[in-house]
C-alpha positions as CSV (number, residue, x, y, z in Angstrom):
1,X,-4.1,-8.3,0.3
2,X,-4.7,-4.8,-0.9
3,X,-4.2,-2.7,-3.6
4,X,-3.0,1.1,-2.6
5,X,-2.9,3.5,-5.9
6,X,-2.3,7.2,-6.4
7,X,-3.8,9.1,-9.7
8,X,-1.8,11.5,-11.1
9,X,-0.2,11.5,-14.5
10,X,3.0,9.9,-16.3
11,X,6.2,12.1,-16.8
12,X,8.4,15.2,-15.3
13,X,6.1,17.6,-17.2
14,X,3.2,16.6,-14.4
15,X,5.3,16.2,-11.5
16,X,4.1,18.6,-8.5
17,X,0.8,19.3,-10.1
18,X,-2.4,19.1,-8.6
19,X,-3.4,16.8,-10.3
20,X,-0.6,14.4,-9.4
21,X,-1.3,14.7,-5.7
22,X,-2.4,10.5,-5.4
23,X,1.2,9.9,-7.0
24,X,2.9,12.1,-4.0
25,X,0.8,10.7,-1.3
26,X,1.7,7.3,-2.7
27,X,5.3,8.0,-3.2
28,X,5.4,9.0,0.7
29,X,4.0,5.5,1.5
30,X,6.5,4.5,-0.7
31,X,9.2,5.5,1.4
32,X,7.8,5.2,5.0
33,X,7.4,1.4,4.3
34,X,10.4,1.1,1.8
35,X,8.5,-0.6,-1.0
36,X,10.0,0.7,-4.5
37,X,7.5,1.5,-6.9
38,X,9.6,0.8,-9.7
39,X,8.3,-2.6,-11.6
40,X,6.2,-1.6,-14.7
41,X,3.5,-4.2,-15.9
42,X,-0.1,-3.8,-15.8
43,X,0.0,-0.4,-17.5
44,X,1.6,1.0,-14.3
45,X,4.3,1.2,-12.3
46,X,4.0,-1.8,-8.9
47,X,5.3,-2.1,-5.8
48,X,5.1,-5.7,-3.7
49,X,5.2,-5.1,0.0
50,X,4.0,-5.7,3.4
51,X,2.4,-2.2,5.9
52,X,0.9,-3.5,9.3
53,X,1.4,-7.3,8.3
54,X,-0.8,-7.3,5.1
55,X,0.4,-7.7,1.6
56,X,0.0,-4.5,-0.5
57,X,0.7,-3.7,-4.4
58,X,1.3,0.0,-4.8
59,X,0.4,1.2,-8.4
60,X,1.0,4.7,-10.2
61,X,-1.1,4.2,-13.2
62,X,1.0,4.9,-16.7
63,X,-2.2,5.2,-18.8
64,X,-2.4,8.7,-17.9
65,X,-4.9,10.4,-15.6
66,X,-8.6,9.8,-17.8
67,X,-7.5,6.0,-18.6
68,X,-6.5,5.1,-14.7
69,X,-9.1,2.6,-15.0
70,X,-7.4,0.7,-17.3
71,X,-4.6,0.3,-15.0
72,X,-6.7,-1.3,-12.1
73,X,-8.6,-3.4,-13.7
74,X,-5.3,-5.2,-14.4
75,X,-4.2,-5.1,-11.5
76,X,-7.3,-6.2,-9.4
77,X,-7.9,-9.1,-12.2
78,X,-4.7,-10.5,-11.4
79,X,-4.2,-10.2,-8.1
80,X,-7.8,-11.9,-7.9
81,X,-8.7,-8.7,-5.5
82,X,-12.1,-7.6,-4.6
83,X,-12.1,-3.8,-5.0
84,X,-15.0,-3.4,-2.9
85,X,-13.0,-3.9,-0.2
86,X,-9.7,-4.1,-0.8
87,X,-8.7,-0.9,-3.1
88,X,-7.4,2.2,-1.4
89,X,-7.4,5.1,-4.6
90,X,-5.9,8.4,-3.3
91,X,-6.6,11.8,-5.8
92,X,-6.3,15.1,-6.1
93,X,-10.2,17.0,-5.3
94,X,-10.8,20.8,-6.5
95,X,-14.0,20.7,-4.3
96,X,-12.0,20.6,-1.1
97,X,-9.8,23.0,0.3
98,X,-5.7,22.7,-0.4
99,X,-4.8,20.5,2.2
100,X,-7.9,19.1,3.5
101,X,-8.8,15.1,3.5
102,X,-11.5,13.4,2.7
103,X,-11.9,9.5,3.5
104,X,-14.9,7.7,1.4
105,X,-16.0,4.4,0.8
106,X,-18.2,4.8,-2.0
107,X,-19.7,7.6,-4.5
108,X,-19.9,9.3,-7.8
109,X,-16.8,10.3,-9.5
110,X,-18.0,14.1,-8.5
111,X,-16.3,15.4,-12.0
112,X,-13.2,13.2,-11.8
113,X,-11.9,11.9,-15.1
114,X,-9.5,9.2,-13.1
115,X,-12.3,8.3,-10.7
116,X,-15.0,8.0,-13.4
117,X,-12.5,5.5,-15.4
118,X,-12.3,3.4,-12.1
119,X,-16.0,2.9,-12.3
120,X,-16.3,2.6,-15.4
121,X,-13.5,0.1,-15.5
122,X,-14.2,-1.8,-12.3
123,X,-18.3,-1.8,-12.6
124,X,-18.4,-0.7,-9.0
125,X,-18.9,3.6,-7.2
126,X,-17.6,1.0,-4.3
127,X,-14.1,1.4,-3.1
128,X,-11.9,3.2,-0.4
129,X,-10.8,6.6,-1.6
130,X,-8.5,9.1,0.0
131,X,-9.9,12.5,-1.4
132,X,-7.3,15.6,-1.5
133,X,-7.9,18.1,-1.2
134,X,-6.1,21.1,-3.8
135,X,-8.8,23.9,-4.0
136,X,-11.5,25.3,-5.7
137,X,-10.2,26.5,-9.4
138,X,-10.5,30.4,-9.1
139,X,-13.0,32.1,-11.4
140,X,-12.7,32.6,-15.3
141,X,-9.6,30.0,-14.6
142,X,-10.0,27.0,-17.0
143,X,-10.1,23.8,-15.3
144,X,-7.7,22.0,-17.0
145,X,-5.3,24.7,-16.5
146,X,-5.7,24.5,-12.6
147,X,-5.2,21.1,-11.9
148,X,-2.3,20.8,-14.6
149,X,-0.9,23.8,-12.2
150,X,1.5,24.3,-8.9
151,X,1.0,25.2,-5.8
152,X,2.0,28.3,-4.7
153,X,5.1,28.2,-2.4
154,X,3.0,29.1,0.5
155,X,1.0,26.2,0.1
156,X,3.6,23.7,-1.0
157,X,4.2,22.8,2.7
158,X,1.0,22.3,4.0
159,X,0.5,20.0,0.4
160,X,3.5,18.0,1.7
161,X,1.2,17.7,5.1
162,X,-1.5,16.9,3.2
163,X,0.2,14.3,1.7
164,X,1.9,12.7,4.6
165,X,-1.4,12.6,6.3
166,X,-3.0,10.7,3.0
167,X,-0.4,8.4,3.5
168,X,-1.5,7.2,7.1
169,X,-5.0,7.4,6.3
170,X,-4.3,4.9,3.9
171,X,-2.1,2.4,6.0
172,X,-4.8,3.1,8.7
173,X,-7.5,1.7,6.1
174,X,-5.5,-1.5,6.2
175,X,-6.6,-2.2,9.9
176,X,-9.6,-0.1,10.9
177,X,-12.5,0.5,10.0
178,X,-13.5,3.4,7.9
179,X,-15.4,4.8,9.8
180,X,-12.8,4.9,12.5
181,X,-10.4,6.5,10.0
182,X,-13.3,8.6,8.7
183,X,-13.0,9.9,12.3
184,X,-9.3,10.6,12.4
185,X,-9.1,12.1,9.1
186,X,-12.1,14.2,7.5
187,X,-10.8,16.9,9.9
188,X,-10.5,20.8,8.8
189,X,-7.2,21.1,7.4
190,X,-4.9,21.5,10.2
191,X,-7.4,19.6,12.9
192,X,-6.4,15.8,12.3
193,X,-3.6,13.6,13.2
């Protein structure tokens, strides 16, 4: 069993912000395997479904983006999952281009208020991440400001790329290895599958 979840945070106000780019590669896995993400316990929103023949739970944490931690300690407590090797987090990264991916299996929470509640929450810098990319914020822009913001309409399709491209990364980590998806993946933007 796994555990797939996207960070972003609760609530229309948020919705197509950077920052809410692990909810929209979720919601795209979401879709492609038909498991609703619509059962709230845990301090999320779950989904209970099968990709490639393994179990997954989907979760869009509710806590909001610096508590996501809180979320998935729940949730890997009581599905009695190891995150170490079977959590799957995809986020939103200013340090990568808009667009670009970025597959890890361990690391600091490089600046990430969602990522550094995981560890903190979990004990561990060990488990999967799908990093996307969203851009560097511009200079004198605050950074709170940036990743609360849109994308431009010329980038908005090649987020929705980016997006759909998280999503098989992530079903991908269900049955390779990560380096193998590594391979596929942390491509220049318009390089990989």
């Amino acid at each position: 069993m796994f555990v797939i979840a996207g960070l972003g945070n609760p609530g229309r106000k948020y919705e197509g912000t950077r920052h809410n780019s692990g909810f929209a590669a979720l919601d795209m896995i979401s879709e492609r395997y038909q498991i609703p993400v619509n059962s709230t316990k845990m301090k999320g929103l779950c989904g209970d479904g099968r990709i490639e023949g393994q179990r997954v739970i989907l979760v869009k944490p509710q806590t909001f983006m610096n508590l996501s931690g809180e979320c998935l300690r729940e949730v890997c407590d009581y599905y009695k999952i190891n995150p170490e090797k079977e959590l799957i987090v995809l986020y939103d990264d200013i340090s990568l281009p808009a667009g670009q991916l970025r597959i890890r299996e361990k690391g600091s929470a490089g600046g990430h208020n969602g990522v550094k509640s995981i560890i903190a929450n979990l004990g561990t810098q060990t488990f999967l991440r799908v990093r996307i990319g969203v851009g560097e914020k511009p200079a004198g822009y605050d950074q709170v400001d940036w990743v609360l913001g849109r994308f431009p309409l010329g980038e908005r399709a090649d987020m929705l790329d980016a997006y759909d491209r998280a999503s098989r990364a992530a079903a991908a980590l269900l049955t390779e290895s990560a380096a193998s998806v590594m391979n596929k993946y942390n491509t220049a933007v318009h390089d990989g599958p």
